[in-house]
C-alpha positions as CSV (number, residue, x, y, z in Angstrom):
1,X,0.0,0.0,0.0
2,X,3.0,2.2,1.1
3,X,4.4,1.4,-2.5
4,X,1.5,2.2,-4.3
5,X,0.9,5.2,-2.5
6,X,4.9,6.3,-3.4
7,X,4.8,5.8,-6.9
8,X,1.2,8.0,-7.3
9,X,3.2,10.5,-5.6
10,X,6.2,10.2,-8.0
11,X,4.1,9.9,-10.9
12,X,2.1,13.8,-9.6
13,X,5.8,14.8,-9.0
14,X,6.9,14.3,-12.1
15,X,4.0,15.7,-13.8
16,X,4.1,18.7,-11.4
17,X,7.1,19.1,-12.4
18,X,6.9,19.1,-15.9
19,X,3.8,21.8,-16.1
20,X,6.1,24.0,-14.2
21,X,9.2,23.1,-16.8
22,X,6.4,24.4,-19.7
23,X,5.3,26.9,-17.9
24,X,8.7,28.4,-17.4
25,X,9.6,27.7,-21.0
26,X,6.7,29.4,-22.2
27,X,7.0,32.5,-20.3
28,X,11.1,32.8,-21.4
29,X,9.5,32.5,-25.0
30,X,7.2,34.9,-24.1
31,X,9.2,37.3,-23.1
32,X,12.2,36.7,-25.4
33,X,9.3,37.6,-28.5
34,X,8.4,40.7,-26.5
35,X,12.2,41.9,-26.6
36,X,13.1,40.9,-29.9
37,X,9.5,43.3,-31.3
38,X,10.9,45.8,-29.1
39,X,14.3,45.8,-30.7
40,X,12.7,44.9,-34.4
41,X,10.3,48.0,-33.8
42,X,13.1,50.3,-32.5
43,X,14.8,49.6,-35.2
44,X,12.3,50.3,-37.6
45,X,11.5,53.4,-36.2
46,X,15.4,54.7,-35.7
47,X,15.4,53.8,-39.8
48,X,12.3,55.7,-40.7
49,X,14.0,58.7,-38.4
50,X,16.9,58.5,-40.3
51,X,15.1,58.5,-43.4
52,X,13.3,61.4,-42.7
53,X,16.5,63.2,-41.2
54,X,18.1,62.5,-44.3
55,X,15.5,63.2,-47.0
56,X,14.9,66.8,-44.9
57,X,18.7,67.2,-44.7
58,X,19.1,66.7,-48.8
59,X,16.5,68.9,-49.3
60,X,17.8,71.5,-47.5
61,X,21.5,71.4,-48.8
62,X,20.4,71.5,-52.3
63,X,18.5,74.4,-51.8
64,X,21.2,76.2,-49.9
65,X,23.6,75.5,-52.7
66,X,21.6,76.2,-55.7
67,X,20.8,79.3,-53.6
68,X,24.6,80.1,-53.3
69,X,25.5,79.2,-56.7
70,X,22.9,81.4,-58.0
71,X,23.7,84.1,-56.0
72,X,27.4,84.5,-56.8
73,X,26.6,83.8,-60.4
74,X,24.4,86.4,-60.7
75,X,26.5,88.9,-58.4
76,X,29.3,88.1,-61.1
77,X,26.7,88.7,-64.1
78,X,25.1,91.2,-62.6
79,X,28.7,93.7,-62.0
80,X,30.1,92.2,-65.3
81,X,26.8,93.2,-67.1
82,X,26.9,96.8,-65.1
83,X,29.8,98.4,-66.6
84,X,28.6,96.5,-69.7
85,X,24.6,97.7,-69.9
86,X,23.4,94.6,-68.8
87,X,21.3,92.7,-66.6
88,X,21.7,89.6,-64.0
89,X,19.7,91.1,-61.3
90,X,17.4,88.1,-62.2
91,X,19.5,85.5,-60.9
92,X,20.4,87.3,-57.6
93,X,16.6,87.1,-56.8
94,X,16.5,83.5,-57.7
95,X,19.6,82.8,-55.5
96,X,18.1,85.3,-52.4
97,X,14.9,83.5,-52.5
98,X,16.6,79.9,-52.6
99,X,18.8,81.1,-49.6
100,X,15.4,82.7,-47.7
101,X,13.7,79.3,-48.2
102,X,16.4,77.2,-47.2
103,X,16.6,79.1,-44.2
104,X,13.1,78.8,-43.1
105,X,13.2,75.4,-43.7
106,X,16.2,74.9,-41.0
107,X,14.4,77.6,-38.7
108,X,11.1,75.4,-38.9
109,X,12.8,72.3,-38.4
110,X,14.7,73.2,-34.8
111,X,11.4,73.9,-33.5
């Protein structure tokens, strides 16, 4: 009786402890798929920041050296053409207003 009574006990032991062995494994997989979606979304999101950063950052260094270029070109047209009865004011516009958006664009950004 003794016996019997033993290996019952042995046999809920064991089963015990294997529903605590899956219950522990599935919580470590639990939580090792919450981590790894953290890091897979932080990652995604530091990309898509970096995207944006970069596509902002292009934008606005294009515009500040087409601004510049057409600036000093048409400062350099504009006093050739002076002593020469010309024009090349229309390019100094062009280059201010290149140079005024570009700086609104860095002015908007910082805030």
């Amino acid at each position: 009786m003794i016996k019997e009574a033993l290996s019952i006990a042995e046999g809920f032991k064991g089963r015990i402890i294997k529903q605590i062995q899956d219950e522990i494994r599935k919580e470590v997989e639990y939580n090792t798929k919450l981590f790894q979606d953290g890091i897979f979304k932080g990652v995604e999101k530091s990309i898509d920041y970096a995207k944006t950063e970069i596509t902002f950052f292009v934008v606005m260094l294009f515009t500040l050296l087409l601004g510049t270029l057409f600036l000093v070109y048409g400062a350099s047209v504009f006093l050739d053409k002076m002593f020469f009865n010309g024009g090349g004011v229309g390019f100094i516009v062009v280059g201010a207003f290149s140079l005024f958006i570009a700086v609104i664009l860095m002015i908007a950004r910082r805030k």
